[in-house]
C-alpha positions in Angstrom: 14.0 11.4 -11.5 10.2 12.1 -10.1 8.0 9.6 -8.1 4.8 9.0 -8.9 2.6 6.6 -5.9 -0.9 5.5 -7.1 -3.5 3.8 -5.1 -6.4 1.6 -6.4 -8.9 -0.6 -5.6 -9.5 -4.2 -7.2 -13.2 -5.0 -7.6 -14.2 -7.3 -4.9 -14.0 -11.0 -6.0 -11.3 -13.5 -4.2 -10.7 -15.3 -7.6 -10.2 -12.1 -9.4 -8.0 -10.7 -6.8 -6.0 -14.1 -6.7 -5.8 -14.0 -10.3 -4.4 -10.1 -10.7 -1.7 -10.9 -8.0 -0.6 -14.2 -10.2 -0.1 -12.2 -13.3 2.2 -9.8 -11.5 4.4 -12.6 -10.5 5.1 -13.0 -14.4 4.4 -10.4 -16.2 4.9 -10.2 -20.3 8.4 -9.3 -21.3 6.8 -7.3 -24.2 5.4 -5.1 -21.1 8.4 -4.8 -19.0 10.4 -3.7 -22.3 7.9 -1.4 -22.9 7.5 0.7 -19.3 11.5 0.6 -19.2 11.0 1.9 -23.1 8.8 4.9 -22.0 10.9 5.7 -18.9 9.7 4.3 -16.3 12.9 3.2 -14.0 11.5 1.3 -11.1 8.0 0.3 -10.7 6.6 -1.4 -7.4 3.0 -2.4 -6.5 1.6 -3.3 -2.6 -1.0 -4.6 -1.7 -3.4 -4.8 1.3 -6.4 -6.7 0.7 -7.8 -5.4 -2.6 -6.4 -2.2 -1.9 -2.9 -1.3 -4.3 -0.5 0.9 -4.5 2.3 1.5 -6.9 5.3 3.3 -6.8 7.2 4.8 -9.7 10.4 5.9 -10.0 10.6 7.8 -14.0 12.6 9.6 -15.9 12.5 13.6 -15.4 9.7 14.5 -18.2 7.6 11.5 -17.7 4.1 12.7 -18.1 1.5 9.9 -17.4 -1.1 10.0 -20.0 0.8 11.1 -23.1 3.7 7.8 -22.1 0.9 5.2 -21.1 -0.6 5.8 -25.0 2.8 5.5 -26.1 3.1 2.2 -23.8 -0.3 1.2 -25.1 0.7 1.5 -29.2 4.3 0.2 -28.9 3.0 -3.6 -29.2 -0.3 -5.7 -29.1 0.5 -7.6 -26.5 1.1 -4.1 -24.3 -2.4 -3.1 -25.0 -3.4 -6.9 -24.2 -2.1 -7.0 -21.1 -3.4 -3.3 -19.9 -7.0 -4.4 -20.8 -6.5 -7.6 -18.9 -5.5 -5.5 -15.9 -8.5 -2.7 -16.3 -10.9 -6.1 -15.7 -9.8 -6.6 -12.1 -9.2 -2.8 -11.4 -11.9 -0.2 -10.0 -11.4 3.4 -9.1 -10.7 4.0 -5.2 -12.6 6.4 -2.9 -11.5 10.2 -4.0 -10.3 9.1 -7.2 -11.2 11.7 -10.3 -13.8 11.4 -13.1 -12.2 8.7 -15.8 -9.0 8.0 -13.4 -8.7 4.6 -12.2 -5.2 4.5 -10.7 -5.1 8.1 -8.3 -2.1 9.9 -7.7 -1.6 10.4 -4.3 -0.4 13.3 -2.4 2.6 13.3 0.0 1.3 13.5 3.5 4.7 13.1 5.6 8.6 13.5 4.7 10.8 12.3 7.1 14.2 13.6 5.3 12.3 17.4 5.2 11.0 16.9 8.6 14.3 16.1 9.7 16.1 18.7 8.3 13.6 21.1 9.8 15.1 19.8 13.1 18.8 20.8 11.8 
């Protein structure tokens, strides 16, 4: 199993914020199917503000871009939903050329930290 955790910003309009939190209280079954389908084993997203961040646990092999198109083509309604979400999503501060959700980097490990103690 990997971890992935993403940060990104919504674009800065109370409605559209409101409205992008409502459709993760229900999301589409044809997505949920699909993200379990592609190996994705837990998926959580925080917020703060319009600030995000998502954690995902995947499968060993999971490689972002090449599942996400797979994701993407498995059913219309997958695609639907994704450009739905890219219309209340903007890239964060540090974020690459073409990337809206960024991969952070680990900053602190409190299990290695503590078994530096040992």
């Amino acid at each position: 199993m990997q971890r992935h955790v993403l940060t990104l910003d919504l674009v800065d309009d109370k409605k559209k914020v409101a409205a992008y939190l409502k459709h993760h209280r229900a999301v589409w079954p044809e997505v949920l199917r699909s993200l379990r389908k592609i190996g994705i084993l837990q998926m959580e997203i925080y917020t703060l503000d319009r600030r995000l961040m998502m954690i995902m646990d995947v499968k060993d092999g999971f490689d972002a871009k090449r599942d996400f198109a797979r994701h993407n083509a498995s059913d219309p309604r997958c695609r639907e939903w994704e450009e739905l979400m890219k219309s209340f999503q903007q890239p964060p501060p540090g974020a690459k050329k073409g990337e809206v959700w960024a991969r952070m980097s680990k900053a602190f490990d409190m299990k290695q930290q503590l078994k530096r103690l040992r």
